[in-house]
SETIPA-665400 format. One record per residue (C-alpha): z, y, x; residue in one letter. Coordinates in pm, whole numbers, padded with zeros to 5 digits, always signed. Each point is the difference from the previous one (the first is absolute). Layout:
N
ZYXA/...
END
This chain:
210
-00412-00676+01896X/-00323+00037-00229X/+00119+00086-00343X/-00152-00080-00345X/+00088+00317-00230X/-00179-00062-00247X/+00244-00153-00257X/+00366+00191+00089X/+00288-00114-00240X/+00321+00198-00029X/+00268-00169-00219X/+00215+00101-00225X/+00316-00216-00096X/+00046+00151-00342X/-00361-00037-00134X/+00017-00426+00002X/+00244-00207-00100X/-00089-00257+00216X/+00112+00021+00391X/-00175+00239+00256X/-00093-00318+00183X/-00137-00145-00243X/-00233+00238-00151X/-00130+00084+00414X/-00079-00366+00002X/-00200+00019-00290X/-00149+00335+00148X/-00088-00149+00337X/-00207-00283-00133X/-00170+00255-00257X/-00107+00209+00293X/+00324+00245+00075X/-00118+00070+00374X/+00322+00214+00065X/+00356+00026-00128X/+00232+00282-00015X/+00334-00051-00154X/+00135+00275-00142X/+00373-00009-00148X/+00213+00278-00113X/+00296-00190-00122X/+00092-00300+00223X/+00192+00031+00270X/-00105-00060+00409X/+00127-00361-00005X/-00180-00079-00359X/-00312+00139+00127X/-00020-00133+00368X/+00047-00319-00229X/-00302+00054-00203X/-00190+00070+00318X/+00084-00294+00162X/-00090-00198-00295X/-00330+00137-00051X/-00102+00020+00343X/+00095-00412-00004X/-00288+00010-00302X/-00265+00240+00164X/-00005-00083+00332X/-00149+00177+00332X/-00303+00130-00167X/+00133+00197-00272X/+00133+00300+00123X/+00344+00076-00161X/+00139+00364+00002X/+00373+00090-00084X/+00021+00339-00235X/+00201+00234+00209X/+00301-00196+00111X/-00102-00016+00392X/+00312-00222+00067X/-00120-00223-00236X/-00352-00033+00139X/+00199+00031+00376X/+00172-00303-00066X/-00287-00235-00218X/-00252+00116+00268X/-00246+00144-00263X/-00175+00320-00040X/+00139+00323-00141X/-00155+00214-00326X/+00136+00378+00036X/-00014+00288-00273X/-00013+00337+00073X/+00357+00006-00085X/+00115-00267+00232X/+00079-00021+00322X/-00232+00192+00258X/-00276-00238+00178X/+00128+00067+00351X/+00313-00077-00108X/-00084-00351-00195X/-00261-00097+00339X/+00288+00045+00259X/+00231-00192-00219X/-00286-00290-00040X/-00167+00008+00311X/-00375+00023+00065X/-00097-00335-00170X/+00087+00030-00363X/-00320+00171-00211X/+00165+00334-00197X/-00159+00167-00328X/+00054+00316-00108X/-00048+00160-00398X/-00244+00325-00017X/-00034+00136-00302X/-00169+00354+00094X/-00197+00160+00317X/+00321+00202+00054X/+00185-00320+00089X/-00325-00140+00200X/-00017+00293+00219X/+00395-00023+00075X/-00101-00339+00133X/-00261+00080+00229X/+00213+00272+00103X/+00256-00269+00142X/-00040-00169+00341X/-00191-00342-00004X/+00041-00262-00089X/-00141+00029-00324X/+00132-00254-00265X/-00158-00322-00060X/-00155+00065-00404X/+00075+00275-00195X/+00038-00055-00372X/-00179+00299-00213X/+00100+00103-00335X/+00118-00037-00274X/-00404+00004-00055X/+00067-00038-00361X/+00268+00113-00230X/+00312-00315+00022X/+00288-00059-00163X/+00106-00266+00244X/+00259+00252+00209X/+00144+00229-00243X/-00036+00342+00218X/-00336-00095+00131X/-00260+00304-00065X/-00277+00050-00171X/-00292-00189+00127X/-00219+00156+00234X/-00316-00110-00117X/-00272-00228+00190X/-00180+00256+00157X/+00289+00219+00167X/+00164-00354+00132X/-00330-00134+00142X/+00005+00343+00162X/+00290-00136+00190X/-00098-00318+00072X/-00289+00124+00121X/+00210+00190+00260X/+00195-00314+00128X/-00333-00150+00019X/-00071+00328+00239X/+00319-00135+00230X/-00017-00348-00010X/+00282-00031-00248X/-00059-00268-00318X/-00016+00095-00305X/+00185-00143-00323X/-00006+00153-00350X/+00269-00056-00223X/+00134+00163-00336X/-00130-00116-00340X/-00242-00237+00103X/-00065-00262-00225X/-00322-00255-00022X/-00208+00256-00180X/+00014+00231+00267X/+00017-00241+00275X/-00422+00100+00081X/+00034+00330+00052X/+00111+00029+00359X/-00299-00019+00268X/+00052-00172+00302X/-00114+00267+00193X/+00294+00225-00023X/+00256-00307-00125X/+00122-00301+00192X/+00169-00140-00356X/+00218+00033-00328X/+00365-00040-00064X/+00125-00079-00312X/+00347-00047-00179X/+00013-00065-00363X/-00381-00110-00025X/+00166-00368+00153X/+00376+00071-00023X/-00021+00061-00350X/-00304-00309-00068X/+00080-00258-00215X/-00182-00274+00232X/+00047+00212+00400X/-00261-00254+00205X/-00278+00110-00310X/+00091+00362+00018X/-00063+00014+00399X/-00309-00214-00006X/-00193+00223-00295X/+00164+00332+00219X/-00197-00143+00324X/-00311-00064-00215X/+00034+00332-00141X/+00008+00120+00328X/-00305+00145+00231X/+00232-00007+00286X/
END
């Protein structure tokens, strides 16, 4: 399927107090392109629950990934995030099958060239960062900057691989990425965290060159 980066939302239960569902909704009409849900605390049943609810709100053209919990995605029928961390690719694509898309996290060249050293295929995005410093995830490192992650993205561009940036990014930053080394943002507090979500996502994709 043709995908629509540009706007990538990853959720976060404990920044809203409204519902998950609810504040995608609001996302998805502002612009959200892409959905990620990404839940620490609930169990397998609560989130497969969640997913099923919000991919009742998003529908077929908004791509929704499960954070690490392959059965979980196995069993919705969604896509799969992976950290570096989490369970290996290989492992995650035989459990899935060939048709689910599968991101990865890079957050240095180290951990790039590990993946090219790995047999094909490739995953479907790669989200790079943190680009900027985040206090989103408490044990996330310090931000790389924006010209040693478009360094990366410019090598998934190289391989065919899309592009995300994530970590930090917030409406005032939202210009800085060029779509010739980045296929789109991904944000987590800049909309979790937003008074009104739908007006945080729509002034991110304006924001936006990409």
């Amino acid at each position: 399927m043709t995908v629509d980066w540009g706007l990538y939302l990853v959720t976060d239960p404990d920044m809203s107090d409204r519902r998950v569902v609810d504040v995608v909704a609001d996302a998805v009409a502002g612009g959200v392109s892409v959905v990620q849900l990404r839940d620490k605390v609930s169990s397998d049943e609560e989130l497969e629950a969640t997913a099923r609810e919000v991919l009742d709100v998003v529908g077929p053209q908004v791509p929704l990934f499960i954070n690490d919990r392959v059965e979980v995605a196995r069993r919705v029928g969604c896509h799969l995030h992976l950290g570096q961390d989490d369970m290996p690719l290989a492992r995650a694509r035989r459990i899935l099958g060939p048709e689910p898309m599968i991101g990865l996290s890079i957050g240095s060249h180290a951990e790039f060239d590990r993946l090219l050293g790995c047999a094909p295929p490739f995953p479907s995005v790669v989200g790079i960062g943190p680009v900027f410093d985040t206090s989103t995830k408490a044990d996330a490192p310090a931000g790389l900057g924006l010209p040693l992650a478009t360094e990366l993205a410019s090598r998934a561009q190289e391989v065919g691989i899309p592009a995300v940036a994530i970590g930090g990014i917030q409406q005032a930053t939202a210009g800085g990425f060029s779509g010739s080394s980045w296929d789109g943002i991904c944000v987590v507090s800049a909309i979790m965290a937003a008074p009104d979500p739908r007006t945080a996502a729509h002034q991110l994709r304006e924001a936006s060159t990409l």
